[in-house]
C-alpha positions in Angstrom: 6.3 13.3 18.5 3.2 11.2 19.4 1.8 8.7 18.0 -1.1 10.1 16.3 1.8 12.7 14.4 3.8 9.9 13.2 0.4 8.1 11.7 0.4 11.3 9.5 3.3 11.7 8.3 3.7 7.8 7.6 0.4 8.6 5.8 1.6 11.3 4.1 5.0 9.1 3.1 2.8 6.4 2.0 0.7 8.7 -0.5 4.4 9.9 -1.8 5.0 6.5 -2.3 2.7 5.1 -4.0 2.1 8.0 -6.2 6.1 7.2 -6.8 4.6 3.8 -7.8 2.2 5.1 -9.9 -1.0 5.2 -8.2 -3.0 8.8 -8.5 -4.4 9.4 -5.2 -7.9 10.5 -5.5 -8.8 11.3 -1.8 -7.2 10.5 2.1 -8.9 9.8 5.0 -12.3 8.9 3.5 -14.7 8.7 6.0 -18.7 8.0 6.4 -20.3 6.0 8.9 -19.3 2.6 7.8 -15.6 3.6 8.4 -12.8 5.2 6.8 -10.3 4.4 4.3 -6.5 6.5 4.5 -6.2 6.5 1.0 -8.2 5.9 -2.5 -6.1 5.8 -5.5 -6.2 4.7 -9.2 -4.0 2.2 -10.3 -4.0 1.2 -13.8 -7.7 0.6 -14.4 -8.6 -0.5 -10.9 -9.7 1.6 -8.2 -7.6 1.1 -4.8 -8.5 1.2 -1.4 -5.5 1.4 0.7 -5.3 1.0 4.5 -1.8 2.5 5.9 -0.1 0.7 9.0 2.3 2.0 10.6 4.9 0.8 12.8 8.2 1.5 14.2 11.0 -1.2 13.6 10.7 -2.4 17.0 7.3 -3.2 17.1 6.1 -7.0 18.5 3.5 -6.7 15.4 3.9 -6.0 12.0 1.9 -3.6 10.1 0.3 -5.6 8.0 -0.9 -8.5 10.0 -2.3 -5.6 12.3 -5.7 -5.5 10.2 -8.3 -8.1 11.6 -11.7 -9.1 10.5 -13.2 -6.4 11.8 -11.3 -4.0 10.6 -11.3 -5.6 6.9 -15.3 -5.7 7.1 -15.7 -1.9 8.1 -12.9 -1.4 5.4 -16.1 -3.2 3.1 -18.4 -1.1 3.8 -16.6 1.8 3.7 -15.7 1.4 0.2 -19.3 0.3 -1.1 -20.2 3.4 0.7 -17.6 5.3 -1.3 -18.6 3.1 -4.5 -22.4 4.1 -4.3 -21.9 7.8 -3.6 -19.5 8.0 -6.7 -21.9 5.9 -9.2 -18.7 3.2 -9.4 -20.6 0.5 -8.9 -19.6 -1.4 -11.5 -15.8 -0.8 -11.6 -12.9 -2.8 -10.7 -11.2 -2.3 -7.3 -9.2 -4.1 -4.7 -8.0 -3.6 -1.5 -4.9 -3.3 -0.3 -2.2 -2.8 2.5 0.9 -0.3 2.9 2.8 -1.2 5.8 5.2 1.5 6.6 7.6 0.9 9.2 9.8 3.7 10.6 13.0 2.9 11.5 15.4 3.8 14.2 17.3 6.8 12.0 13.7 8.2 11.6 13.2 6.8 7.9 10.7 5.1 5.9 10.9 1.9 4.9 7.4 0.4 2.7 5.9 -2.9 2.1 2.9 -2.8 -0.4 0.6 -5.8 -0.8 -1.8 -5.7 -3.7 -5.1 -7.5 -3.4 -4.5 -7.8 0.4 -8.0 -9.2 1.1 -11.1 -9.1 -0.9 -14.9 -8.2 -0.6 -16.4 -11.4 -1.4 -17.8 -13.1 1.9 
């Protein structure tokens, strides 16, 4: 399976996961000129942007040290973009990270961090 595959089904895992959690996903794979986002969800009463990383259990890097500065600021802009469209301006949200690494027997194994990074400059 190439890589590309396995980044949808670990997408796919992560949305069953966190919906487990209790997050309502409202969309995957936003995307708009500023960026994309893999998954928008409500949890509670704040609105989630959640950027997926997957790896296998071998890999030198972890998923979620994987997202750098660039990545977070596109992330940004991404979401106001998404914020502005939707008329949310005002509402609560966060970002956060699902690192999803897939192990040797071909399972899932997830590690969510809430409030991964934030907006504010």
């Amino acid at each position: 399976m190439d890589t590309r595959s396995q980044g949808r089904q670990a997408e796919t895992a992560a949305a069953d996961y966190l919906e487990s959690q209790g997050v309502r996903i409202l969309e995957r794979n936003f995307n708009c000129r500023a960026g994309e986002i893999d998954l928008i969800g409500h949890d509670g009463e704040s609105l989630v942007f959640i950027e997926v990383r997957a790896r296998q259990e071998d890999a030198l890097v972890d998923g979620a040290t994987s997202v750098d500065e660039r990545k977070r600021r596109k992330l940004i802009r991404a979401a106001r973009f998404y914020l502005h469209r939707n008329g949310l301006n005002d509402c609560f949200c966060r970002f956060d990270m699902l690192a999803v690494t897939i192990t040797r027997n071909h399972r899932y194994e997830f590690e969510w961090i809430t409030n991964a990074f934030d907006a504010t400059p």
